[in-house]
N, C-alpha and C positions, 0 to 999 in steps of 0.2 A: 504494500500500500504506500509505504513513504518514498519506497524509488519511482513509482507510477504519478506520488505528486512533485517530488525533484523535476520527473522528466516534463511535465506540463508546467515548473516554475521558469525552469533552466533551457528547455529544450529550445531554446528561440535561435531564430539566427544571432552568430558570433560576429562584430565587427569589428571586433579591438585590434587585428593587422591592421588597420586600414589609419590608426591612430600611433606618434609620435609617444616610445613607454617613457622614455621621460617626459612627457606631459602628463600620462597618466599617472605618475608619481605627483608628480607637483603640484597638480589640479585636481586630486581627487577631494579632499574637502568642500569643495566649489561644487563637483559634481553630486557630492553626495545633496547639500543642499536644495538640488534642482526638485531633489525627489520630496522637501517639505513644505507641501501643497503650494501657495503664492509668495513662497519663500524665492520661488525659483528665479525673481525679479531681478532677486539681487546677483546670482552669477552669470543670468543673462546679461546684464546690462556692463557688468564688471571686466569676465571675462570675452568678451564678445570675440576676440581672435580665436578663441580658441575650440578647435572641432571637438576635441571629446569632450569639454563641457555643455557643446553648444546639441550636440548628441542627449546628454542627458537632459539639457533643459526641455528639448522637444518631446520625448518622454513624461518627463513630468508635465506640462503644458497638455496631452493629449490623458494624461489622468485626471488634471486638475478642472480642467474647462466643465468635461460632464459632469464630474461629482458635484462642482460649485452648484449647477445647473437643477442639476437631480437633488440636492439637498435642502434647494431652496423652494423648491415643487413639493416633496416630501414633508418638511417642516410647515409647507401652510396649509399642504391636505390635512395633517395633524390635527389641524384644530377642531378639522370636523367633528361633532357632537358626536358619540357611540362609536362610530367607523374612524374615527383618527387614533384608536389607540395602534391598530392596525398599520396605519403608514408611518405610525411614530417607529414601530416593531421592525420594519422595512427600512425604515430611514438609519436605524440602528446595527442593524446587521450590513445595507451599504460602508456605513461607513468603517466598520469593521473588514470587510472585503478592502476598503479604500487602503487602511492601513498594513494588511496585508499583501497587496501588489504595490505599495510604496515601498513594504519591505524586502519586496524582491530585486527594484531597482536601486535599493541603498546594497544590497548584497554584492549584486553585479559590480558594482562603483568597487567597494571595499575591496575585492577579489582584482579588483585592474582589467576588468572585462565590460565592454560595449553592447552589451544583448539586449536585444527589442524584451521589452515586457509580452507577455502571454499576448493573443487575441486582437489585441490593440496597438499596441508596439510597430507596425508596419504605416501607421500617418504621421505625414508628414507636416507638421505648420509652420518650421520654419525651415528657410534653405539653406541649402548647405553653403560652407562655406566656400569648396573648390568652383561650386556654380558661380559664386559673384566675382570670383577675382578674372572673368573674363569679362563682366560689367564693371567691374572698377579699372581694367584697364582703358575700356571707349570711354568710362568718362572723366578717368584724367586727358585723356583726347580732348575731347569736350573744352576739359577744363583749358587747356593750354589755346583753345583757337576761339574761347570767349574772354581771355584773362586782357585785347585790347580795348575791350568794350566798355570801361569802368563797371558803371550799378548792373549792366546786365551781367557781368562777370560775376560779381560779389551775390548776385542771384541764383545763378545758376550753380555755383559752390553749395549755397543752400541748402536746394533742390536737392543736390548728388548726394551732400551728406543725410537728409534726413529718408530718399531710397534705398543706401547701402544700410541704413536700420531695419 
């Protein structure tokens, strides 16, 4: 029974080749983080260079968005008279499941390993990083054949930087 739920925790796809192991040494605090609910704020925005944080942040971000979601659904069915003890009992057990596949992607992190969470783990909301650094090279382009233009220059700097977010 416990290697049958190993294999349904763990069994996901592995991408930690695809990740820099000293980074994952030196960033794993960061990534552990991503996995504590809208905690994840803080090593997205911190570590933003960095792929295997930005890995687990996307992870966390596709746990965190439905459960916010479903918790605040479930919390106001609750109040229903007679039939909300029932949603409160669902709402209860969610967030129990919640903390136990957060604990599966604090594992992964601790372990120095990249694995999609169960089920869910294969969406993606934010892009990777190797996809933009061929967008941040046309628009330093950009940048260099707007930089005679004064204010439209200083505009379009803007622009670039608040798309590469």
């Amino acid at each position: 029974m416990l290697e049958k739920v190993l294999q349904i925790a763990f069994g996901t796809p592995d991408t930690t080749d695809q990740y820099d192991r000293d980074e994952i040494g030196l960033y794993m605090p960061m990534a552990i983080i991503a996995y504590l609910s809208w905690l994840l704020i803080l090593p997205l925005f911190l570590m933003r260079g960095s792929k295997y944080v930005r890995f687990h942040c996307n992870q966390g971000l596709v746990l965190a968005i439905p459960a916010t979601v479903i918790i605040i659904i479930l919390s106001l069915l609750s109040k229903i008279p007679f039939i909300g003890i029932l949603f409160f009992i669902i709402m209860v057990l969610f967030i129990i499941a919640y903390i136990l596949v957060s604990a599966i992607g604090i594992a992964n992190c601790v372990m120095g390993k990249a694995r999609e969470i169960p089920y869910i783990g294969g969406v993606r909301i934010l892009k990777d990083i190797v996809e933009n650094e061929d967008e941040d090279e046309n628009n330093e382009e950009n940048d260099q054949k707007a930089e005679g233009n004064g204010i439209a220059a200083k505009v379009q700097e803007t622009i670039n930087k608040v798309l590469k977010r």
